[in-house]
C-alpha positions as CSV (number, residue, x, y, z in Angstrom):
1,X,110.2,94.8,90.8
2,X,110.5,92.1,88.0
3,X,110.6,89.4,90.5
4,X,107.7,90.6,92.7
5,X,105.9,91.1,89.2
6,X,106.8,87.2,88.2
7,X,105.8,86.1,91.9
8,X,102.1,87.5,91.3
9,X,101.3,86.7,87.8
10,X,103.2,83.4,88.3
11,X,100.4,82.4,91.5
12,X,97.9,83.1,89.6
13,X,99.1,81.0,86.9
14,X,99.4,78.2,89.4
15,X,96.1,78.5,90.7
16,X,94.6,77.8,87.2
17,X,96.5,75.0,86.2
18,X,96.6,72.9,89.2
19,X,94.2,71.8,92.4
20,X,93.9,74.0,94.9
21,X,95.4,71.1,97.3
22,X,98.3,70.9,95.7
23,X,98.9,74.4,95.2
24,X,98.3,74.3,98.8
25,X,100.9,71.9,99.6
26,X,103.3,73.5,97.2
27,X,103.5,76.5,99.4
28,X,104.0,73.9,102.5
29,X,107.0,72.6,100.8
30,X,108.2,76.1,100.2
31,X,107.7,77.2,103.8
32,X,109.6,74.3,105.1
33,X,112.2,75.2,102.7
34,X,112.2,78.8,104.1
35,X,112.5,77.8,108.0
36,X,115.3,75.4,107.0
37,X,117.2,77.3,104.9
38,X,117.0,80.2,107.2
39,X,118.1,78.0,110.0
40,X,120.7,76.6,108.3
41,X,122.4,79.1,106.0
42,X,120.8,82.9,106.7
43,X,123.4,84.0,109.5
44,X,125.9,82.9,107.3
45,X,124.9,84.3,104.0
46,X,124.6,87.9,105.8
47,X,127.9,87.5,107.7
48,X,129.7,86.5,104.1
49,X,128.3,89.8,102.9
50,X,129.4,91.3,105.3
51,X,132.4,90.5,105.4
52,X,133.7,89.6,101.9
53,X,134.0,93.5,101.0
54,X,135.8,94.6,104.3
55,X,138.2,91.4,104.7
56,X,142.3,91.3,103.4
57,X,141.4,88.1,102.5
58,X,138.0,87.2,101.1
59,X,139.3,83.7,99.2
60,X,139.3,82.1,102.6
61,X,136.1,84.2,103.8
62,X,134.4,82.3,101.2
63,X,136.5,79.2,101.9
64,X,135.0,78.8,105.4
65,X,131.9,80.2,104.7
66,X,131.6,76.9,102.2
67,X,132.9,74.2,104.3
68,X,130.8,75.5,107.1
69,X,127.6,75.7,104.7
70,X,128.4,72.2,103.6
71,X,128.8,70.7,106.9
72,X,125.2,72.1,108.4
73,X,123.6,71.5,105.2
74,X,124.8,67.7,105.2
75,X,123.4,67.4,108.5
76,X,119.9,68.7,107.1
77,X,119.8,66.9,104.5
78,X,120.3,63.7,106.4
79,X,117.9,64.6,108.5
80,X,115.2,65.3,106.3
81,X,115.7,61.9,104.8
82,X,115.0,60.4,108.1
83,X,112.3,62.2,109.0
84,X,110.6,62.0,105.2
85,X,107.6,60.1,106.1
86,X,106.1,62.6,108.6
87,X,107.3,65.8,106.2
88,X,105.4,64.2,103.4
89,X,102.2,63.2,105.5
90,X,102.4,66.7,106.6
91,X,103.2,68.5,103.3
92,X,100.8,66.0,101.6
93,X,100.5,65.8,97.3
94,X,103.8,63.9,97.4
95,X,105.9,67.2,97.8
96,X,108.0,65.7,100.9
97,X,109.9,63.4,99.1
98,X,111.7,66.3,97.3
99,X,112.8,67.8,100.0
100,X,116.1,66.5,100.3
101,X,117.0,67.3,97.1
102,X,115.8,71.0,97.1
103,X,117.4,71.8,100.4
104,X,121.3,71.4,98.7
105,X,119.9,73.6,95.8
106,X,118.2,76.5,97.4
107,X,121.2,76.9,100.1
108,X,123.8,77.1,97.7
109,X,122.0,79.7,95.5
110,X,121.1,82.3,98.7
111,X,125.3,82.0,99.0
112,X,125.9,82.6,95.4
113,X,123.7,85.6,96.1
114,X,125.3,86.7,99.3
115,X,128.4,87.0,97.5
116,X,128.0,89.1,94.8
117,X,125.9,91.4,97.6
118,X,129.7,91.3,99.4
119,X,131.0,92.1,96.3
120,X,128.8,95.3,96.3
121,X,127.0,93.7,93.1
122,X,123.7,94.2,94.3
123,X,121.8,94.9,90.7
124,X,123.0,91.0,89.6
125,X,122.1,89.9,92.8
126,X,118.3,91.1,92.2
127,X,118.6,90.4,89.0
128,X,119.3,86.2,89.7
129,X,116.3,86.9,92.3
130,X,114.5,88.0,89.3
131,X,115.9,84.9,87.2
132,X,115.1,82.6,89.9
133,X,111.2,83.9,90.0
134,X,110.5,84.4,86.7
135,X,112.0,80.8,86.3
136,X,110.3,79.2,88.8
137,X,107.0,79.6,87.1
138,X,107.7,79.9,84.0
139,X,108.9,76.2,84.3
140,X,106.4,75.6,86.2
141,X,103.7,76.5,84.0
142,X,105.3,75.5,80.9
143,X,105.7,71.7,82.2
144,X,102.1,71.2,83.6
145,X,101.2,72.9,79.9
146,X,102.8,70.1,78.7
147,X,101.3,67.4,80.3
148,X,104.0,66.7,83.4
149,X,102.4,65.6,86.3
150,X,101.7,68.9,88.5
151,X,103.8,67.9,91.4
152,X,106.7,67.3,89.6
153,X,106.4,69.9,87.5
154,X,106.6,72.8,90.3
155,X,109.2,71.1,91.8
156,X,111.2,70.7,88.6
157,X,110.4,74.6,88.5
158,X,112.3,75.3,92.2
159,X,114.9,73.3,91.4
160,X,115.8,74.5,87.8
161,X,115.7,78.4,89.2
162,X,117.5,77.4,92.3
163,X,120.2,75.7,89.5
164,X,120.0,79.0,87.2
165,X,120.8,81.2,90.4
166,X,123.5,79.4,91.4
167,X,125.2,79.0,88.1
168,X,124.8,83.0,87.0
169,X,126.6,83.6,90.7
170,X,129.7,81.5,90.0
171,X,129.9,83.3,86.8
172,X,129.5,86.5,88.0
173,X,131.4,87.0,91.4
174,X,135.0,87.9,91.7
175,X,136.4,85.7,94.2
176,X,136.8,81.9,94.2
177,X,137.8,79.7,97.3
178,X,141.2,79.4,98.2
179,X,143.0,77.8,101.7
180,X,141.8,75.8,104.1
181,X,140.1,77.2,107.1
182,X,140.9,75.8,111.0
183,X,138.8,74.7,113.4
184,X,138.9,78.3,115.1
185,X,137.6,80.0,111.7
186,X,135.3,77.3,111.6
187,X,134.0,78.5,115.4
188,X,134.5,82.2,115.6
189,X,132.0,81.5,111.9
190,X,129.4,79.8,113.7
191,X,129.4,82.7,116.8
192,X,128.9,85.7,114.6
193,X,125.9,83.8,112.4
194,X,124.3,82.7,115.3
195,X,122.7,86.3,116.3
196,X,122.0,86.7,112.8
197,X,120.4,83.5,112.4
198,X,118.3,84.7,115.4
199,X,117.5,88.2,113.3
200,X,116.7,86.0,110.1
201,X,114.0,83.9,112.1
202,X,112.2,86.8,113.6
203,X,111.8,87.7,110.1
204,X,110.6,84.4,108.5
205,X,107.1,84.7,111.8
206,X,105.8,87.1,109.7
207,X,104.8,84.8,106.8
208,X,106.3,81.3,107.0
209,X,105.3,80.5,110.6
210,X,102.3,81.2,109.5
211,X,101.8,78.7,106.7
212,X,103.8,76.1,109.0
213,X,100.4,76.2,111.4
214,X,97.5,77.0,108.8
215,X,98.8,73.0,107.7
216,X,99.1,71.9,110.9
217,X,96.0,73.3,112.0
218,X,93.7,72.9,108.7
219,X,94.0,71.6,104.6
220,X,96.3,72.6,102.4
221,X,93.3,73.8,100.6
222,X,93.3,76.5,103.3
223,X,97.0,77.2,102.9
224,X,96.7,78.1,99.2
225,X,93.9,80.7,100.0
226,X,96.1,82.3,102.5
227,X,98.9,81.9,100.1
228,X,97.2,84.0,97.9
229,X,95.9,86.5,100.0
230,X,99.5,87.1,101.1
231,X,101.0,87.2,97.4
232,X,98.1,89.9,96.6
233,X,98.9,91.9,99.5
234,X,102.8,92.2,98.4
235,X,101.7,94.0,96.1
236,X,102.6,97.2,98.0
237,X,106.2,96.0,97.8
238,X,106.7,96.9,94.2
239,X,106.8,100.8,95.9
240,X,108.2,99.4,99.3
241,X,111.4,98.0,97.9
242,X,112.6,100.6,95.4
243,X,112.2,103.2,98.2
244,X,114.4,101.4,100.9
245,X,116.9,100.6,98.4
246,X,117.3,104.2,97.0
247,X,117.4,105.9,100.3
248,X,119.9,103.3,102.2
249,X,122.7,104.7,100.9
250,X,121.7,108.0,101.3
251,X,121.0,106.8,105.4
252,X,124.5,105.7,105.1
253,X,126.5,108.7,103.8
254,X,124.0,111.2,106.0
255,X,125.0,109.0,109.0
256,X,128.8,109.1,108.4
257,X,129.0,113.1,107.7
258,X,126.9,113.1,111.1
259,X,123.8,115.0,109.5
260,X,121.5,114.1,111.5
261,X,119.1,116.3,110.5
262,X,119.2,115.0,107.0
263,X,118.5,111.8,108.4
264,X,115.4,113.1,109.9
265,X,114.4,114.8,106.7
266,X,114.6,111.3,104.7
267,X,112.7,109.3,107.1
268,X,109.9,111.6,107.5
269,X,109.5,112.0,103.5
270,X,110.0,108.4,103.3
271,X,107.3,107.8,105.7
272,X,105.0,110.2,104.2
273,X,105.4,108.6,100.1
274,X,105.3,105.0,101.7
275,X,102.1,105.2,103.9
276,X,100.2,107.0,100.5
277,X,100.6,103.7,98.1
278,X,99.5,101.2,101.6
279,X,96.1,103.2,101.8
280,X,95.3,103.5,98.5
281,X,96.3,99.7,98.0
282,X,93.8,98.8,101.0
283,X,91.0,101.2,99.9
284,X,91.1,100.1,96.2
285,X,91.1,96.5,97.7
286,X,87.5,97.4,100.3
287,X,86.2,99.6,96.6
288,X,86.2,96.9,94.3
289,X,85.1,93.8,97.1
290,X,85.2,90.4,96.7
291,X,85.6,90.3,92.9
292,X,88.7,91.6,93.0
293,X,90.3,87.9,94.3
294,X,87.3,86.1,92.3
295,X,88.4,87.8,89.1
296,X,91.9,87.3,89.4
297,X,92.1,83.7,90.7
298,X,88.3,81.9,90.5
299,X,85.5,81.7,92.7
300,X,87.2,79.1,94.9
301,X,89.6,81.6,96.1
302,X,87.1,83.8,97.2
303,X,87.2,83.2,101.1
304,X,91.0,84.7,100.7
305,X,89.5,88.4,100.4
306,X,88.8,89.0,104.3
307,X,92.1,87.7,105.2
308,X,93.4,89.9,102.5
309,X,92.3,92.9,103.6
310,X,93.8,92.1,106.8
311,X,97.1,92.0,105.5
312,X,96.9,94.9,103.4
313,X,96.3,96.9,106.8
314,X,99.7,95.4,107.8
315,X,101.4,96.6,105.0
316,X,101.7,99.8,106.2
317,X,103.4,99.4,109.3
318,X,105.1,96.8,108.1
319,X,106.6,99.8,105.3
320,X,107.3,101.2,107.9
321,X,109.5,98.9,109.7
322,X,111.2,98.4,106.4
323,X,112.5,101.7,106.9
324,X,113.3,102.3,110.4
325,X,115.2,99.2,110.2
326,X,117.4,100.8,107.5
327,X,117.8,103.7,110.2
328,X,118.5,101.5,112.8
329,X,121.3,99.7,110.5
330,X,123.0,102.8,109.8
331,X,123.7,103.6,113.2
332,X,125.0,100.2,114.3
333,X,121.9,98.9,116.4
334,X,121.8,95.6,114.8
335,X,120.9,93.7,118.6
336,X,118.2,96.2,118.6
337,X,116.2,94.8,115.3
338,X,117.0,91.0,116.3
339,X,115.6,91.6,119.4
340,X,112.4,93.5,117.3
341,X,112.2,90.9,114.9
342,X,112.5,88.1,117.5
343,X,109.7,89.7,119.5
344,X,107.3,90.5,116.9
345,X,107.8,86.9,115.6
346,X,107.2,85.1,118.6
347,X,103.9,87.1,118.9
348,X,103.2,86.3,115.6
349,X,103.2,82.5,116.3
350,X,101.2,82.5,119.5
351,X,99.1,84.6,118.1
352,X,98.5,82.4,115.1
353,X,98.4,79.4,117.2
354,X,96.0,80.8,119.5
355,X,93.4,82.0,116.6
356,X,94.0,79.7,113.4
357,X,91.7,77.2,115.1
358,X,89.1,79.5,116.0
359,X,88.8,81.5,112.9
360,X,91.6,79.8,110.3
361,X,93.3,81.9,107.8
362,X,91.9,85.3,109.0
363,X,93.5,84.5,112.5
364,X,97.1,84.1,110.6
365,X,96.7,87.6,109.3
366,X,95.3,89.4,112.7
367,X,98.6,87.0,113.9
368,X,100.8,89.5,110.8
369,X,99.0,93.0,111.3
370,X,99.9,92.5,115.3
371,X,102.9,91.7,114.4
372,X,104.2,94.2,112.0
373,X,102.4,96.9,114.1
374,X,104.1,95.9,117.1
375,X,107.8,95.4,114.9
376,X,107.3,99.3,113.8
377,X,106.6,100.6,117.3
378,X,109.7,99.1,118.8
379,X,111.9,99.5,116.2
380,X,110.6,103.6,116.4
381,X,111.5,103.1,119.8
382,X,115.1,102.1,119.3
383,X,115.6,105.4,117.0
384,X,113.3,107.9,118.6
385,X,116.4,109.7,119.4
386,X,117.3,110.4,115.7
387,X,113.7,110.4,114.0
388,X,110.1,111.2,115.1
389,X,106.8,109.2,114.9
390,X,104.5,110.6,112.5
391,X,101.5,112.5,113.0
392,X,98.0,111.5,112.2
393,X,97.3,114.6,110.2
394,X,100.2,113.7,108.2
395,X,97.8,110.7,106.9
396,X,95.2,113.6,106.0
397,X,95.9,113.6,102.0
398,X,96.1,110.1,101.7
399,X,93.1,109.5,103.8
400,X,91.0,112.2,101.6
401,X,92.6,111.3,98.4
402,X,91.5,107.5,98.6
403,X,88.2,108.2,100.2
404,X,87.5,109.8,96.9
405,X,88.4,107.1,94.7
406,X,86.6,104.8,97.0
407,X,83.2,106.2,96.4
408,X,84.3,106.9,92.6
409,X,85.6,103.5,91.5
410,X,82.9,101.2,93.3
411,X,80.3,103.7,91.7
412,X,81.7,102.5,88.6
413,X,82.3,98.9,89.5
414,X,78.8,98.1,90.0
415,X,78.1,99.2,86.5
416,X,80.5,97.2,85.2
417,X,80.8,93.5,84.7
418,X,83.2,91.2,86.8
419,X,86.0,90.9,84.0
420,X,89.3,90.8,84.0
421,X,89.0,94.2,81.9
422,X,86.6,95.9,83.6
423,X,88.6,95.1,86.9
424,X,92.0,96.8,85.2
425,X,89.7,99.7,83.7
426,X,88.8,99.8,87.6
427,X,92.1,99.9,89.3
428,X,93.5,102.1,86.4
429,X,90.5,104.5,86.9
430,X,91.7,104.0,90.9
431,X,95.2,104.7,90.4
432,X,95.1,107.9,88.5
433,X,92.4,109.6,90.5
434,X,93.9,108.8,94.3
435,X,97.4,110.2,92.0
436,X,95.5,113.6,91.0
437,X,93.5,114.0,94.2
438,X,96.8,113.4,96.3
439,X,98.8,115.3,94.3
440,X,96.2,118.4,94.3
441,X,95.1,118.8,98.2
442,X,99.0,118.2,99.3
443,X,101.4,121.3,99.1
444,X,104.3,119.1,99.7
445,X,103.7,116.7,97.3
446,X,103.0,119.3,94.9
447,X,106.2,121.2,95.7
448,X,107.5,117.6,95.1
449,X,105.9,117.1,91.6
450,X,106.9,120.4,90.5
451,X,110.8,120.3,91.4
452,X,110.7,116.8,89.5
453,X,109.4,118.1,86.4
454,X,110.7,121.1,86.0
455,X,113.7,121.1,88.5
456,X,113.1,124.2,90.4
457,X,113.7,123.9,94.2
């Protein structure tokens, strides 16, 4: 939560201290970073994870996992030097030129990370994720404060997180390399990432595909809008997250005592608390209009609210994807959610290639909201056998609730001035009554509420 936290207030930073063209091509650097990175080291980042914890011998796990990261990522680097010219007239601001040098950094850290998640140290891992947010643009900031030249200064902010990251994971993890792997480790390595390398880039067309093609397609300008309609719209991660990581284990241990029925029980409550936060999020976003990207970023950002809205309506299936994916890891059905992910990403890219040209940045998040919709029907598919879809009427006190504080907060909004202030007093106002509303015309949820506070059953 601390490093989705840093990744909003940190964009907004960004958007006040530097052009909206580089911002822009900021996020094009970062997007090439993510599709190469992702090619290059994602399969084997999850396979070390994997593997680290279960293997007799995770010295040379680590050992092979290295030489093999080091050989593909020499090859990248190489050829990002060659190809520098047209990466930098497509990234534009001068950002290209950096990208040999942020490639080494930020594929080195995401193994750090791996290993300590093998190492079942998953609260250090989020917490260098944290680190490597909070100092991205805190770095960031603090340099173009202090008079460095904007493009260097966000880089110098990747780069010095990236550094932080993987520093704090050599210091952390357990296991060093040790041995020398063959030829055969080196093969039987490249086999099992490639499927997840496939998994990881079905992932990455639900956001960075899209940024690849609003540059090719229009101005950086354009990118940083969409950039921060997207940013905004993870909002609904700060409840997403928590959720999947608090009931994976409990998937895990229902799964292996064969309780299926308490598997059942955790999805349907899990659908049910996630699908409240993603309509209140998108109602609260239609209640207080426009101002609510105009306030937070500046009037030039203000064409980002339609495409935001857009994405906020993804959000929700795209929760629940989050979760049936979980399922769907629990029981072993790994081909299932590469082939969902692979799917729902190559629809994400034609459709995004089809409509970015027609109607820009709203056509990349139509692109997303396809996308995650068709992602959570196929992965509900693969597990209709241990879970059921939900109901619309299970919607009903999230629907009501938020219908309330629609008509409540934008009665109060157009009283109020478009301030920062008035548009927290807003959203607090928001929050508290879709919160009592829910709570009140919801017998489950107050059942809920009741056996938290005073523990009665």
């Amino acid at each position: 939560m601390v490093g989705q936290a840093a990744s909003f207030l940190g964009v907004i930073a960004y958007t006040q201290l530097v052009a909206q063209s580089v911002l822009g091509s900021y996020f094009l650097l970062i997007a090439v970073l993510q599709i190469t990175t992702s090619v290059g080291s994602n399969g084997v980042s999850t396979d070390l994870t994997r593997r680290i914890s279960k293997s007799e011998i995770p010295a040379e796990e680590l050992t092979t996992a290295v030489v093999f990261t080091l050989s593909v990522t020499s090859f990248i680097v190489v050829l990002a030097v060659l190809t520098e010219s047209v990466l930098s007239t497509y990234i534009g601001n001068g950002f290209g030129r950096w990208l040999a040098l942020l490639l080494p950094v930020t594929i080195f850290a995401q193994l750090a990370r791996s290993v300590l998640q093998g190492e079942q140290k998953n609260t250090r891992a989020a917490a260098l994720v944290a680190i490597k947010r909070v100092g991205t643009y805190t770095v960031g900031s603090g340099a173009v404060l202090a008079g460095l030249e904007p493009v260097v200064a966000l880089v110098g902010g990747l780069l010095i997180a990236h550094l932080l990251v993987i520093g704090g994971g050599i210091a952390m993890m357990d296991v060093s390399p040790a041995g020398r792997p063959t030829a055969g480790d080196l093969r039987r390595l490249a086999g099992r990432a490639a499927n997840l390398t496939a998994a990881s880039l079905g992932n990455l067309g639900q956001e960075w595909i899209d940024t690849l093609l609003i540059g090719a397609f229009l101005t950086p300008d354009a990118v940083a809008l969409y950039e921060v309609a997207w940013r905004l719209s993870a909002v609904g991660l700060l409840v997403t997250n928590p959720i999947v990581s608090v009931l994976y284990p409990r998937f895990a241990e229902a799964v292996q005592a064969e309780n299926h029925d308490g598997i059942r029980a955790y999805v349907q409550k899990a659908l049910f608390y996630l699908s409240a936060p993603m309509i209140a999020l998108f109602v609260g976003a239609v209640a207080l209009g426009p101002e609510l990207v105009t306030v937070l970023y500046g009037a030039a950002y203000a064409d980002a609210y339609v495409p935001l809205l857009v994405l906020l309506a993804g959000r929700l299936p795209y929760s629940f994807a989050r979760i049936t994916t979980v399922v769907s890891y629990s029981y072993d059905r790994d081909r299932g959610v590469t082939s969902a992910s692979v799917a729902a990403g190559l629809l994400n890219a034609v459709v995004n290639a089809l409509l970015i040209p027609i109607v820009g940045i709203v056509g990349a998040a139509v692109g997303c909201l396809l996308s995650f919709t068709v992602l959570a029907l196929l992965l509900f598919r693969q597990v209709a056998d241990r879970v059921r879809y939900p109901s619309v009427t299970e919607f009903a006190p999230s629907v009501f609730a938020a219908g309330v504080m629609l008509v409540a907060v934008r009665l109060v909004a157009d009283r109020l001035p478009a301030t920062l202030p008035s548009l927290l007093a807003s959203v607090a106002l928001g929050g508290a009554l879709f919160a009592t509303v829910f709570v009140l015309v919801s017998p489950g949820v107050k059942s809920d509420v009741s056996s938290l506070i005073y523990g009665s059953s």
